[in-house]
C-alpha positions in Angstrom: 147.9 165.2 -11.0 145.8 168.2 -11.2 144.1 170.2 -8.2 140.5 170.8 -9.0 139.4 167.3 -9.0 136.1 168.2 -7.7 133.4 171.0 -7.3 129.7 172.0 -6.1 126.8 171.9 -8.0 123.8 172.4 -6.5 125.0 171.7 -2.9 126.7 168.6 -4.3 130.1 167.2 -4.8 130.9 166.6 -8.5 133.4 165.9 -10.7 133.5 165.0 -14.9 134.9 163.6 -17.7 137.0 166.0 -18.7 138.8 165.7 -15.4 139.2 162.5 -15.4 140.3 162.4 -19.2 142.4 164.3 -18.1 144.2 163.1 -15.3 143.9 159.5 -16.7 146.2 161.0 -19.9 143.2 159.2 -22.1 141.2 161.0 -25.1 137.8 162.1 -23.7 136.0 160.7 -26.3 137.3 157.3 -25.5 136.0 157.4 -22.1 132.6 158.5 -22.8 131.8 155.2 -24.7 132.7 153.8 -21.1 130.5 156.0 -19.0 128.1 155.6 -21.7 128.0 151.7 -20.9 127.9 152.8 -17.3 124.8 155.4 -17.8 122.9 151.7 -19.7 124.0 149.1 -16.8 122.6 152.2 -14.1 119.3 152.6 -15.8 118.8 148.6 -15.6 120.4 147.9 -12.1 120.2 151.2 -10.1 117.0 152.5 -10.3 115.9 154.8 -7.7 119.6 155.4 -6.4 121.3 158.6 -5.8 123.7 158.2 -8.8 123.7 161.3 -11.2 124.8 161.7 -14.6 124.7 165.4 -16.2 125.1 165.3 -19.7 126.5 168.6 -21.0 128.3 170.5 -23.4 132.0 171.9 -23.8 133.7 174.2 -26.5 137.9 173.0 -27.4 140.3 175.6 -28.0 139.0 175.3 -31.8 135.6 176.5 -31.5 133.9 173.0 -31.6 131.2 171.8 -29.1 131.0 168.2 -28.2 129.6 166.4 -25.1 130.8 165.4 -21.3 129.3 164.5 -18.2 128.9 165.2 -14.8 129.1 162.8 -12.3 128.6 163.0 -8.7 130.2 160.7 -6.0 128.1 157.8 -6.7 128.5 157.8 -10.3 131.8 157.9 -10.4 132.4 155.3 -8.1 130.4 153.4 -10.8 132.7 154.7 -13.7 135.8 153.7 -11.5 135.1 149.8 -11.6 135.4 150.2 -15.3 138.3 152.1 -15.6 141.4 149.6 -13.8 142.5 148.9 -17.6 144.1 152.1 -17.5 147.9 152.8 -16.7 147.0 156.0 -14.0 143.8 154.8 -12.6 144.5 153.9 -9.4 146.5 156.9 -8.7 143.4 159.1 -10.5 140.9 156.9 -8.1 142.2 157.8 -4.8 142.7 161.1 -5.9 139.5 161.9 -6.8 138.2 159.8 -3.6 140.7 162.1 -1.7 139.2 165.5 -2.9 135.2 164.3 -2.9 136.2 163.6 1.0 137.7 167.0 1.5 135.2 168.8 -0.1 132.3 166.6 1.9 134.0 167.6 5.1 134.0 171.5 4.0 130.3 171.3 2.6 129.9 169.5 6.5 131.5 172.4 8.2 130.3 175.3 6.3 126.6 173.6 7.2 127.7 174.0 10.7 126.6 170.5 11.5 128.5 168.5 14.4 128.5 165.2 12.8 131.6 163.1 13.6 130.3 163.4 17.4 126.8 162.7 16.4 128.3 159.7 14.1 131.0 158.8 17.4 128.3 158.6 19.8 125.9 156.2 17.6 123.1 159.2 16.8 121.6 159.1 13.4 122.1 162.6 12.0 123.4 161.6 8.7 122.7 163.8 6.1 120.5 162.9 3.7 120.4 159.5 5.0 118.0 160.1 8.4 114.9 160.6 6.4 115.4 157.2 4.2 116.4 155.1 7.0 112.9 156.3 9.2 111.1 155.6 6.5 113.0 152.1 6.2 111.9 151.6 10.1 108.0 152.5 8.9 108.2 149.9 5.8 109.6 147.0 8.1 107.1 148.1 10.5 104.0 148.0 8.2 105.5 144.4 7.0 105.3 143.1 10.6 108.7 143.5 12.2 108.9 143.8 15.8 111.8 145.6 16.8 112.3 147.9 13.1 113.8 150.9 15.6 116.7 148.9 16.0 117.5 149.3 12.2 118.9 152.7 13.3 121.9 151.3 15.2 122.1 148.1 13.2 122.9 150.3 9.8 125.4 152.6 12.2 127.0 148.6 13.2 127.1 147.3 9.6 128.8 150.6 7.6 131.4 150.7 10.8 132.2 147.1 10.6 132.6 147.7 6.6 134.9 150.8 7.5 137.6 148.1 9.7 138.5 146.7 6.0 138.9 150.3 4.7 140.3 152.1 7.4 143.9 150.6 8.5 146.8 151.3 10.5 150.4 150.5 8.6 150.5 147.5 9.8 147.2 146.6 8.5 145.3 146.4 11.8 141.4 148.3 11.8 141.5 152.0 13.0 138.8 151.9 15.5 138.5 155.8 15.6 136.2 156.3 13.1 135.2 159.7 13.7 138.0 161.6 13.2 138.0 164.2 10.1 140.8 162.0 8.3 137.9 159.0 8.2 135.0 161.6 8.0 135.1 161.0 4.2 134.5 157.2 3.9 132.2 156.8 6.7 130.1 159.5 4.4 130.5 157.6 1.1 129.4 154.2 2.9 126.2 156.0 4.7 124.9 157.3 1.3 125.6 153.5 -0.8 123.1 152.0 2.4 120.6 155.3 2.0 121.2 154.6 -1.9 120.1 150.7 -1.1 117.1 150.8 1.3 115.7 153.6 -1.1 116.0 151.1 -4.0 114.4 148.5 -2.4 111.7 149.8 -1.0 110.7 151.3 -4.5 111.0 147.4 -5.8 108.5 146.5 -3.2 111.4 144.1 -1.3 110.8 142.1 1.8 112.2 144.4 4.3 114.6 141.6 5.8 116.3 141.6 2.2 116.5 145.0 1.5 119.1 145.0 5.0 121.1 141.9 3.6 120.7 144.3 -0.1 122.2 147.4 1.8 124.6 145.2 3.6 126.1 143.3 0.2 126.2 147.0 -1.2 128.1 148.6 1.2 130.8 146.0 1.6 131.0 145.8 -2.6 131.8 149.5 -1.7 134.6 148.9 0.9 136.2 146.4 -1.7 136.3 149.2 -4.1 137.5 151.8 -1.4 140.0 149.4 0.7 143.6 150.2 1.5 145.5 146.3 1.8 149.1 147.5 2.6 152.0 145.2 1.6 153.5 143.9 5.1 156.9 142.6 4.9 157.2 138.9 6.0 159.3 138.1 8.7 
């Protein structure tokens, strides 16, 4: 498995398909006809999320230039549901899960931001996700709902109860710490799939009762992606 799974652009985590090629011992151009069905089902299905394509460019040893992609966390959470088929992809998938955690919690600490106690203690300082989820509270507001403040703790209830099925002891029993810098990463990748949600359906104009249930069926399709089921021996 190589090292440098992952890397910044832009203040974002990122990997491509040249690592992933890679590490998935498959030929690169064989895997961009897969992305490529992925970039067609996103345009359809995900408008207005935070998932991000880059096409660019590379040169092979031989001079030629021919085309890769980008992909940031979202994306290639999208490109890993295609890719079970292959022989190394689960061992590729937490790997690159693994090193977009690792570099989330560095981008975290370099920002100097205290999150895990913010996040331990029930506060909304989430990173990009504060600003969506207040404007959330102002949608269901302006649609008539009563109590929309309590939205803030409700989201904070539903990505932690999605994290029990994730987040596991060896004997299969939920880790109830979720703030510790081991967990840091998943709690992160569940945040932005609800910011991701809520933004989507607000731009479709969605009742905002069914954009939570939207959020809510998107972050636990997440956690089935994500979840660690160990293999207990029967007694």
């Amino acid at each position: 498995m190589k090292n440098e799974l992952v890397h910044i652009i832009q203040k974002d985590v990122f990997t491509n398909t040249l690592i992933v090629a890679e590490n998935l011992e498959v030929p690169h151009r064989d895997l961009l006809r897969t992305v490529a069905s992925v970039i067609d089902k996103t345009k359809v299905q995900c408008a207005g999320a935070h998932i991000v394509f880059i096409e660019k460019t590379f040169t092979n040893k031989q001079g030629r230039t021919y085309p890769m992609y980008e992909m940031n966390e979202d994306a290639y959470m999208l490109l890993a549901m295609q890719l079970s088929n292959y022989e190394k992809a689960f061992a590729v998938q937490l790997a690159i899960i693994k090193a977009f955690r690792s570099m989330a919690i560095a981008l975290v600490n370099q920002q100097n931001v205290s999150w895990i106690e913010a996040r331990k203690n029930g506060k909304i300082e989430r990173v990009s996700e504060t600003d969506v989820i207040k404007e959330f509270v102002d949608y269901a507001t302006k649609q008539g709902s009563q109590s929309a403040k309590t939205y803030y703790m409700n989201i904070t209830k539903m990505t932690n109860k999605a994290l029990e099925f994730i987040i596991q002891d060896k004997t299969g029993i939920p880790v109830r710490d979720l703030s510790s810098m081991e967990n840091l990463g998943f709690i992160m990748a569940l945040d932005k799939r609800a910011g991701n949600a809520i933004a989507n359906g607000m731009s479709e104009n969605m009742h905002y009762k069914d954009i939570y249930h939207y959020a809510k069926a998107e972050v636990n399709k997440l956690a089935d992606v994500l979840v660690f089921r160990p293999n207990l021996k029967k007694i």
